[in-house]
Each structure stands twice: as structure tokens, then as C-alpha cells.
OpenMM code with the backbone's topology and positions (N, CA, C; nanometers):
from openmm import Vec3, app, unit

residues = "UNK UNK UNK UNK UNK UNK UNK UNK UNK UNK UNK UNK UNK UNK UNK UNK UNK UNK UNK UNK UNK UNK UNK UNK UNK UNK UNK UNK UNK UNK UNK UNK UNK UNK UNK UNK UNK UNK UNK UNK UNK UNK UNK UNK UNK UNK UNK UNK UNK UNK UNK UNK UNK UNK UNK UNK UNK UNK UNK UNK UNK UNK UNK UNK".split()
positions = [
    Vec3(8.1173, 8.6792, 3.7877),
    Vec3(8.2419, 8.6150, 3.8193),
    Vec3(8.2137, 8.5001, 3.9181),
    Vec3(8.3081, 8.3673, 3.9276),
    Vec3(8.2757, 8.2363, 3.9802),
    Vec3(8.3326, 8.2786, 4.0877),
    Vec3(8.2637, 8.2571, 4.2425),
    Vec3(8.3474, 8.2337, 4.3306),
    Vec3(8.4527, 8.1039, 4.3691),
    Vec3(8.4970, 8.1079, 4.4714),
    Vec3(8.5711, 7.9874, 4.5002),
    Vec3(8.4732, 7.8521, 4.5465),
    Vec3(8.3415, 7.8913, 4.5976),
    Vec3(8.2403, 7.7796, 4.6068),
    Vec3(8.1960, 7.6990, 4.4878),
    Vec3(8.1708, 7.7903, 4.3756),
    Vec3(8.0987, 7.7674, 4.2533),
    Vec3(8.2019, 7.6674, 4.1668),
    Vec3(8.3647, 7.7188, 4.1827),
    Vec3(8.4669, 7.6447, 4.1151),
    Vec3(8.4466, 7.5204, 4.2129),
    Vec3(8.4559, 7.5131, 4.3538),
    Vec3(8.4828, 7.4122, 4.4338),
    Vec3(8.3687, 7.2820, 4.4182),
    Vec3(8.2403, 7.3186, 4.3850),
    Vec3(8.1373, 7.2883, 4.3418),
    Vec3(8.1726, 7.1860, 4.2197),
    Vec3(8.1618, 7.2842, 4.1619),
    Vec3(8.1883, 7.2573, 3.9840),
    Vec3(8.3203, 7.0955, 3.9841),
    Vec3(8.3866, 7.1426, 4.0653),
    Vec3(8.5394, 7.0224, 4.0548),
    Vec3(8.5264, 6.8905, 4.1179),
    Vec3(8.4081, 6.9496, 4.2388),
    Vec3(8.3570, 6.8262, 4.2938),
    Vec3(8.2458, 6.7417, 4.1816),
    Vec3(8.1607, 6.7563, 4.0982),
    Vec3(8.0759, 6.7212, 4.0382),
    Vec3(8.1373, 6.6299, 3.9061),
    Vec3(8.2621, 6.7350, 3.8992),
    Vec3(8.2958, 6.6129, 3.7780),
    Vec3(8.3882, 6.5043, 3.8303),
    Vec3(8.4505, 6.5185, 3.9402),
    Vec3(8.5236, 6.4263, 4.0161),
    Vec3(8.4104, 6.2902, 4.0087),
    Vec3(8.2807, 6.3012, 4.0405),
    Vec3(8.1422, 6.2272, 4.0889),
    Vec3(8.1661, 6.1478, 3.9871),
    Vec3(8.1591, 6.2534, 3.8419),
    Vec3(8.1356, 6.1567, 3.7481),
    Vec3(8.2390, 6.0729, 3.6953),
    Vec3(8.3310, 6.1334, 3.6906),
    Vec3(8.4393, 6.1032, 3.6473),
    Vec3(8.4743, 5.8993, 3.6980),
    Vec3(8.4147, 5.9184, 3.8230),
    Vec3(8.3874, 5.8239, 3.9621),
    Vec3(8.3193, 5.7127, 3.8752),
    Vec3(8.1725, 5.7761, 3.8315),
    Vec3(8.0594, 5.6722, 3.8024),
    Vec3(8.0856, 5.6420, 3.6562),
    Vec3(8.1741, 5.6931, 3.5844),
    Vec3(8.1512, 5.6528, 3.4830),
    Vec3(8.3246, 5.5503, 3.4443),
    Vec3(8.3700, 5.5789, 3.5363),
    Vec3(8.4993, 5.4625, 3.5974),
    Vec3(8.4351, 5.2983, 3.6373),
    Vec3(8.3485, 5.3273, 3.7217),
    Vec3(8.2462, 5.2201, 3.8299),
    Vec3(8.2016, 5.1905, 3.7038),
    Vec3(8.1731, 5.2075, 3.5929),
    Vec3(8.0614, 5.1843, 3.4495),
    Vec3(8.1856, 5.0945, 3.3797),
    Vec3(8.2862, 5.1478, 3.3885),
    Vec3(8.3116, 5.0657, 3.2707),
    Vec3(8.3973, 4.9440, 3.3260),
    Vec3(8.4577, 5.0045, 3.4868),
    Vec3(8.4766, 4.8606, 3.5722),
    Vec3(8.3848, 4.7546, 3.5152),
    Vec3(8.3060, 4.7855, 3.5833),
    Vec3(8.1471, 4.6706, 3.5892),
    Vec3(8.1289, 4.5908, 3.4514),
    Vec3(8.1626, 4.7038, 3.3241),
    Vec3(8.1417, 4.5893, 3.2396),
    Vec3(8.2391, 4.5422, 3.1798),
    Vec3(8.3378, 4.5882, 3.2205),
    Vec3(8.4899, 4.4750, 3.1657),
    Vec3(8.4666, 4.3678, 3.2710),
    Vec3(8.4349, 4.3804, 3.4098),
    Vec3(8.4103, 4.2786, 3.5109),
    Vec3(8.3099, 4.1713, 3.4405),
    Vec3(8.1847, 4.2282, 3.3856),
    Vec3(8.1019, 4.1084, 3.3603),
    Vec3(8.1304, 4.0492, 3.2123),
    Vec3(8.2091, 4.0804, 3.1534),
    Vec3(8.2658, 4.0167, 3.0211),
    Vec3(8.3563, 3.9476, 3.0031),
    Vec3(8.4782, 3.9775, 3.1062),
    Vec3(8.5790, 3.8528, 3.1576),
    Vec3(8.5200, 3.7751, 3.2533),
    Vec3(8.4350, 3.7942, 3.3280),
    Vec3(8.3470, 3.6575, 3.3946),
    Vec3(8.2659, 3.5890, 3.3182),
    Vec3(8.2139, 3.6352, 3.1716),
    Vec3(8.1424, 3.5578, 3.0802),
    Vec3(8.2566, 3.4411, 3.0262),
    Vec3(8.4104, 3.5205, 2.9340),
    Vec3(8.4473, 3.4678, 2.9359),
    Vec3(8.5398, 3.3278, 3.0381),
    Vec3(8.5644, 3.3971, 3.1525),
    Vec3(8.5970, 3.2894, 3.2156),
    Vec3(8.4783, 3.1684, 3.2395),
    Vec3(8.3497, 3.2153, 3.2317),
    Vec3(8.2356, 3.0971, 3.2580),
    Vec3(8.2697, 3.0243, 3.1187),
    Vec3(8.2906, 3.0784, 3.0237),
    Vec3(8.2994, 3.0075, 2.8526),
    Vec3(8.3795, 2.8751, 2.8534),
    Vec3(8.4897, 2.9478, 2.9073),
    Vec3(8.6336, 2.9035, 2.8620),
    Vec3(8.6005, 2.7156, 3.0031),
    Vec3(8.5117, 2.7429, 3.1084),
    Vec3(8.5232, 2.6341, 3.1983),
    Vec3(8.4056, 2.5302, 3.1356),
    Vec3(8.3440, 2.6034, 3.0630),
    Vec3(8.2282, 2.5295, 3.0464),
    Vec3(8.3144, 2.4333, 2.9127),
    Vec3(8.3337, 2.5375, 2.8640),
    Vec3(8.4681, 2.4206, 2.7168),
    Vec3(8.5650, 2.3134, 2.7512),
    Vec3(8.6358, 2.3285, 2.8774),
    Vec3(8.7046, 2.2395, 2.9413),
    Vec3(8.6080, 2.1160, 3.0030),
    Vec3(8.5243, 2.1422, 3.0247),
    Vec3(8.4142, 2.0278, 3.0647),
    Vec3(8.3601, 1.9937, 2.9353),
    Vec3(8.3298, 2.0315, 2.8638),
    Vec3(8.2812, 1.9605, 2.7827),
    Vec3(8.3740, 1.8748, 2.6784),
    Vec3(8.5225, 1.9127, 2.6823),
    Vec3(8.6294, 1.8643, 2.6453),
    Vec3(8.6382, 1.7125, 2.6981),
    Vec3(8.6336, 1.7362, 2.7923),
    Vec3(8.6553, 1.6093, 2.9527),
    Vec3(8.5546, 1.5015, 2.9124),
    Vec3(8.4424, 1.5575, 2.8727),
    Vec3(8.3238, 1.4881, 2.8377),
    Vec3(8.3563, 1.4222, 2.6807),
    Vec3(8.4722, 1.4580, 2.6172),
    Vec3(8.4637, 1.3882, 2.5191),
    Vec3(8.4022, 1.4815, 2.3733),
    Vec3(8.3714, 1.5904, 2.4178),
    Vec3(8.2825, 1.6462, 2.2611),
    Vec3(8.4444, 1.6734, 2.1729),
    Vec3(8.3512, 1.6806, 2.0875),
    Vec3(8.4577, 1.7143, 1.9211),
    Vec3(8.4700, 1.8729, 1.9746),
    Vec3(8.6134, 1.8832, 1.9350),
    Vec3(8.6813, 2.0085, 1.9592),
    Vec3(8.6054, 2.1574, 1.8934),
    Vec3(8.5532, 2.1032, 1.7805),
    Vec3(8.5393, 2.1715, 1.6578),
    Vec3(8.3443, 2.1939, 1.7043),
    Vec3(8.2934, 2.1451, 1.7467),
    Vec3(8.1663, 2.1586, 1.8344),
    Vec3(8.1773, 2.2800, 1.9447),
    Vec3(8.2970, 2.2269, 2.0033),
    Vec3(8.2789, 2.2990, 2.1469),
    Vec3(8.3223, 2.4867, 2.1102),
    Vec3(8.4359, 2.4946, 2.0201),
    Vec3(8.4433, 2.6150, 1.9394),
    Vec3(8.2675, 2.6554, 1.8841),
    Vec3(8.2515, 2.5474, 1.8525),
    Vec3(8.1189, 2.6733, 1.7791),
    Vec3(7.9747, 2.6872, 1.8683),
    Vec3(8.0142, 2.6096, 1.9778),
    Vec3(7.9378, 2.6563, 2.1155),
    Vec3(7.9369, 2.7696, 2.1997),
    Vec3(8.0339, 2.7449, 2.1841),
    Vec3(8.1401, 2.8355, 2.3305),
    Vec3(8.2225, 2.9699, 2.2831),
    Vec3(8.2539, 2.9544, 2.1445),
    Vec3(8.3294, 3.0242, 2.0862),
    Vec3(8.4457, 3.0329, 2.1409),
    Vec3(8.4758, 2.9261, 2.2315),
    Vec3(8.6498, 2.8999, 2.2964),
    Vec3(8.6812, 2.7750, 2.2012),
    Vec3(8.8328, 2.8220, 2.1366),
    Vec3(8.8807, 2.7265, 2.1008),
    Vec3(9.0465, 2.6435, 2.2034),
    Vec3(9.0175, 2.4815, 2.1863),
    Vec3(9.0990, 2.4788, 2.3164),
    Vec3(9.1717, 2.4226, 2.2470),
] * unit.nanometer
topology = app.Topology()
chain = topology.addChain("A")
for resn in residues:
    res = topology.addResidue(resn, chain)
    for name in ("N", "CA", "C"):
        topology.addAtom(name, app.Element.getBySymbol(name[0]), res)
């Protein structure tokens, strides 16, 4: 039979993960909307610069 340590244990451990695997998928929605936001600025400059619209889509894969 589990004592109250072993449950207390046990609730803390998945709390941990529960934690790191939150922090996991933060991190990579974080670095995929910062890709896209780097995309989307780099397309506006190159807009500014004059490239064909239809270029900068198949660069950037932002269409503006």
C-alpha cells in the first residue's frame, strides 16, 4: 500500500513534467513565430527595395 509520501512524491514528479514539457512546447511555438516574424520583416525590406512581389513569396514564403 502507497503511503502519503510515495503519492506526494509521485504528484510532485508529474507536476515537473508536466512543467518541462509546457517550457518544450513554449520554446518552440516561441522560435517559430520569431522565424516567422524575422520572414515577414525581411519581405517588407525587400519590398522597399523594389523586388517583384511574386520573388519575395517564393523566398520568404510571405506573401505581402
Amino acid at each position: 500500500m502507497r503511503n502519503e509520501l510515495d503519492i506526494s512524491l509521485e504528484k510532485r514528479y508529474v507536476k515537473e513534467e508536466a512543467f518541462k514539457e509546457g517550457l518544450a512546447e513554449g520554446e518552440a511555438k516561441g522560435k517559430v513565430e520569431g522565424s516567422n516574424a524575422r520572414s515577414e520583416e525581411i519581405a517588407r525590406k525587400m519590398q522597399a527595395a523594389g523586388m517583384d512581389s511574386d520573388l519575395i513569396k517564393q523566398m520568404t514564403g510571405v506573401e505581402l
